[in-house]
SERO-4910 file (N, C-alpha, C, O; in steps of 0.05 Angstrom, whole numbers):
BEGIN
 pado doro    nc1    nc2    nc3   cac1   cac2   cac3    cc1    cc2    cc3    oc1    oc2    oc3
  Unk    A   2426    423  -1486   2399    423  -1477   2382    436  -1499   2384    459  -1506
  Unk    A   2364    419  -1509   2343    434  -1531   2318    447  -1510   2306    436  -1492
  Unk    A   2317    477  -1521   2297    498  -1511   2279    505  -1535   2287    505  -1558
  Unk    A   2258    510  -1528   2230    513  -1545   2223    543  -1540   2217    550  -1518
  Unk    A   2224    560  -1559   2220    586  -1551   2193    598  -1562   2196    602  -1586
  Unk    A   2173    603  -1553   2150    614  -1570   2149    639  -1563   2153    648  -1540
  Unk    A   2142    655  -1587   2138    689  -1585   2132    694  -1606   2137    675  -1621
  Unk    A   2116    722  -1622   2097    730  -1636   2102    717  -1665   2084    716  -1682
  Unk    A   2132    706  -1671   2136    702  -1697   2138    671  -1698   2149    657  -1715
  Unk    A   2120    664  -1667   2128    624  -1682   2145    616  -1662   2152    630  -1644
  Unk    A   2152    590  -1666   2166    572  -1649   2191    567  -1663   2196    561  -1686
  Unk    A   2207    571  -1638   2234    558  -1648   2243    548  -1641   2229    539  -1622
  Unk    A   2273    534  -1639   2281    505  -1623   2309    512  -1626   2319    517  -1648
  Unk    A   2324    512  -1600   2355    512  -1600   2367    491  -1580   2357    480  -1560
  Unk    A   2387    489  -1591   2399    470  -1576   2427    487  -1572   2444    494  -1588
  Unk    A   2424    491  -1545   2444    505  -1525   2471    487  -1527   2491    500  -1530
  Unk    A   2473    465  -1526   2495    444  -1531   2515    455  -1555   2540    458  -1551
  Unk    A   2505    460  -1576   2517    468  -1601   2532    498  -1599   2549    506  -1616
  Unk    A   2519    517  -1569   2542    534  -1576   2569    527  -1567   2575    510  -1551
  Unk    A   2588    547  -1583   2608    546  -1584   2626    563  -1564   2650    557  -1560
  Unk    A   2615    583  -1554   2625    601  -1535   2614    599  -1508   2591    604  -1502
  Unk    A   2633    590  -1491   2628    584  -1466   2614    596  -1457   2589    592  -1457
  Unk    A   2631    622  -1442   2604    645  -1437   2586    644  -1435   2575    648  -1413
  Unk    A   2569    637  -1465   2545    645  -1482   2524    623  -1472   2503    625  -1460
  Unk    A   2540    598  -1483   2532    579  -1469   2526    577  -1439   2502    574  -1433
  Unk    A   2545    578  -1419   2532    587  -1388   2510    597  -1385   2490    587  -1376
  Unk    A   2515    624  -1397   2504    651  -1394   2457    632  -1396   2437    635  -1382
  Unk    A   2465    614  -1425   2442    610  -1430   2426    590  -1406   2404    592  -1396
  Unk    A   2451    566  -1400   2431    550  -1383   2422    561  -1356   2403    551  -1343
  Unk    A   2440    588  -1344   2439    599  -1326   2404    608  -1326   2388    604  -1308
  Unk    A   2399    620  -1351   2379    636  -1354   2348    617  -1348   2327    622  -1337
  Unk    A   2363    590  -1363   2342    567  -1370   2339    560  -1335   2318    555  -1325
  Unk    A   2356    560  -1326   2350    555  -1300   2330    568  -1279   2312    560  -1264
  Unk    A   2343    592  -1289   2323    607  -1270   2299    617  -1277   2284    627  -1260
  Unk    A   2294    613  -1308   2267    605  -1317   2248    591  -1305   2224    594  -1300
  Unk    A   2267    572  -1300   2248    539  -1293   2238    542  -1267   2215    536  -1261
  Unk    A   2261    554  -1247   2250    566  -1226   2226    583  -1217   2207    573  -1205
  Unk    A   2227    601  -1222   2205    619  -1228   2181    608  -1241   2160    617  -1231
  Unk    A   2179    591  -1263   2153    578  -1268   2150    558  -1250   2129    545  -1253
  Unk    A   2169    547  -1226   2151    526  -1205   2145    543  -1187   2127    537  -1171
  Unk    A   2159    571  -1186   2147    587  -1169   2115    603  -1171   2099    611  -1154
  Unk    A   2115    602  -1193   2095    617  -1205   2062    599  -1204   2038    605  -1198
  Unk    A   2076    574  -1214   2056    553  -1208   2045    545  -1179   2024    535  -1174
  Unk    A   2062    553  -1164   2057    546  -1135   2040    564  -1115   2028    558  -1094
  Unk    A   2042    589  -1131   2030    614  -1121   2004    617  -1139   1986    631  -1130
  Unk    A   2003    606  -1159   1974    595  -1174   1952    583  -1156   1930    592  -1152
  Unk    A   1965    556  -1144   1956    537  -1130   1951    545  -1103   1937    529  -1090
  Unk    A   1960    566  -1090   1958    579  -1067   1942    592  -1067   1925    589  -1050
  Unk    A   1941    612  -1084   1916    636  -1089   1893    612  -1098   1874    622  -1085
  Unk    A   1884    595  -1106   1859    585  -1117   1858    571  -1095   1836    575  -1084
  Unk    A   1877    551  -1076   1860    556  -1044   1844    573  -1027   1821    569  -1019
  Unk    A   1859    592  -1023   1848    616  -1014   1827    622  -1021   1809    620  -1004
  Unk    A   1820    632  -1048   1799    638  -1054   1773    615  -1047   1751    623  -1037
  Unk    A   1780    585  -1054   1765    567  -1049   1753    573  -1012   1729    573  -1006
  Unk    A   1778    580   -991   1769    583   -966   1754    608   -969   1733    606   -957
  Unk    A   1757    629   -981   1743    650   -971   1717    644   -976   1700    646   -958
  Unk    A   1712    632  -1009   1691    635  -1015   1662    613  -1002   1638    611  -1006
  Unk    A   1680    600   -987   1662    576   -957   1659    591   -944   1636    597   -942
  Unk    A   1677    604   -929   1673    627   -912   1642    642   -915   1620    643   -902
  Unk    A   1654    652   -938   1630    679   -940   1596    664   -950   1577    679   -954
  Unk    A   1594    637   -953   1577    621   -969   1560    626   -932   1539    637   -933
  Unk    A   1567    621   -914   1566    616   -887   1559    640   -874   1556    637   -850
  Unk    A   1554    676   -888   1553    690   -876   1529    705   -899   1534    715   -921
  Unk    A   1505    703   -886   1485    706   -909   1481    747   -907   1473    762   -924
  Unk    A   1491    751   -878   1486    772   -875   1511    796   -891   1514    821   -888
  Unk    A   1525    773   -908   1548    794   -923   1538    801   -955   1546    819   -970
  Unk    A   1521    781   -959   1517    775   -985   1495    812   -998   1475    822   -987
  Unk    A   1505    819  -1014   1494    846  -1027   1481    845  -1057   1492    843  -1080
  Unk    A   1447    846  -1045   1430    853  -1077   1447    865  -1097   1460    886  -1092
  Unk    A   1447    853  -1120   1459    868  -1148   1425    897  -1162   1401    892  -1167
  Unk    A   1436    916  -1164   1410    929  -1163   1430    929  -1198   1453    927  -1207
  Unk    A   1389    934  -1209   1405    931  -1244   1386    958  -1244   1363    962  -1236
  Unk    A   1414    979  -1262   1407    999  -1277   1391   1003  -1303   1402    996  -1323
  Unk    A   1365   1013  -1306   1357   1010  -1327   1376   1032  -1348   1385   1054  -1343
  Unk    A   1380   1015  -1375   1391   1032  -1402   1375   1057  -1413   1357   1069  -1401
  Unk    A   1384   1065  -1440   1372   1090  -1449   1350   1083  -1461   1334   1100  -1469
  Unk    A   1345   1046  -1464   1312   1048  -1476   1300   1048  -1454   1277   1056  -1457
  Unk    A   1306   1042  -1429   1295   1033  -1404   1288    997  -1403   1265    987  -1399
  Unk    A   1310    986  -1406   1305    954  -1409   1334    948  -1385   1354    962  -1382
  Unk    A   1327    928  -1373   1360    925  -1354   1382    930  -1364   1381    934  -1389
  Unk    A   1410    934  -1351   1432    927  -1357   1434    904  -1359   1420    889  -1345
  Unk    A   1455    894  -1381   1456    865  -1379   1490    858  -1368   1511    862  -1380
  Unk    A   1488    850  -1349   1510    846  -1338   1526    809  -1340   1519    786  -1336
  Unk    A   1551    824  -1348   1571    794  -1356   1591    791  -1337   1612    804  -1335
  Unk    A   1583    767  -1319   1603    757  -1295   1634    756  -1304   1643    740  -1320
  Unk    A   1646    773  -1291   1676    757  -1291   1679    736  -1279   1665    724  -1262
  Unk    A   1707    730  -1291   1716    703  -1278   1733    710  -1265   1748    728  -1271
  Unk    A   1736    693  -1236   1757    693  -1217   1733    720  -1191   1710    728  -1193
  Unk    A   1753    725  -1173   1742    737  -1147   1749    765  -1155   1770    770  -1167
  Unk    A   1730    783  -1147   1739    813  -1151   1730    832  -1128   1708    824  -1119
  Unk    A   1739    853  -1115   1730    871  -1097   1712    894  -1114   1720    898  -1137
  Unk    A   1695    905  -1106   1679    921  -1122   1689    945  -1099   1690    941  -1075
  Unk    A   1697    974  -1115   1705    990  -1109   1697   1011  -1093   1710   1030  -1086
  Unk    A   1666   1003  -1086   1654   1020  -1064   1663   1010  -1036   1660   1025  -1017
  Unk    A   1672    989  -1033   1687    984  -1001   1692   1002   -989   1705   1020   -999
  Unk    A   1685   1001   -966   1703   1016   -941   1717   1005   -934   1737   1019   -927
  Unk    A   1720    977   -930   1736    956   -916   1772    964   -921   1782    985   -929
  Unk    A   1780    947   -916   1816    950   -929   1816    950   -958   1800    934   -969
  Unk    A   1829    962   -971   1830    958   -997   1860    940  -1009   1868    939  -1032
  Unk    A   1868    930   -994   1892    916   -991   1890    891  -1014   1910    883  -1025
  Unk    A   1862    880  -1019   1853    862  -1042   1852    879  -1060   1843    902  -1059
  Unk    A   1869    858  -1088   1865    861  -1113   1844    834  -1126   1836    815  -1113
  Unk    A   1836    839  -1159   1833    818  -1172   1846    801  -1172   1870    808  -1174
  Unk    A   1841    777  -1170   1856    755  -1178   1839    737  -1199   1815    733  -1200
  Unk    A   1858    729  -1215   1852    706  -1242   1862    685  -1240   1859    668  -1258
***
């Protein structure tokens, strides 16, 4: 099986077929396996969380009485803050609510 490995020094390419020690060999497709697993898992839980978020954020589009003024701090010349949206959904830390939400990206 040829595997493609990228990490800080570059790409490399093995072919697991060519070893010679059983073991070693196992040992690797075992790993490759459960690699592969975990990235359909990982992908799947991608695709789950960006539903969610898609429902919440209908949800809350629907509830005008949740929605909270951004008050902007003036700086040390006295001109606004200039504020830079993240990406993805975030809880802002004055909640009372559950704090059970994290960021998600």
């Amino acid at each position: 099986m040829i595997i493609t490995v990228n990490n800080e020094k570059g790409e490399v390419i093995y072919d697991t077929a060519k070893i010679t020690e059983e073991q070693k060999k196992n040992e690797c497709n075992i790993i490759i396996s459960k690699v592969g697993t975990l990235n359909i898992i990982l992908e799947s839980l991608n695709f789950a969380v960006q539903g969610y978020q898609n429902n919440l954020e209908a949800v809350l589009k629907e509830c005008a009485e949740a929605v909270v003024e951004k008050v902007e701090t003036p700086t040390e010349d006295g001109g606004p803050t200039e504020e830079v949206p993240e990406e993805g959904m975030t809880e802002d830390d004055s909640s009372t609510e559950d704090d059970s939400l994290n960021e998600v990206s």
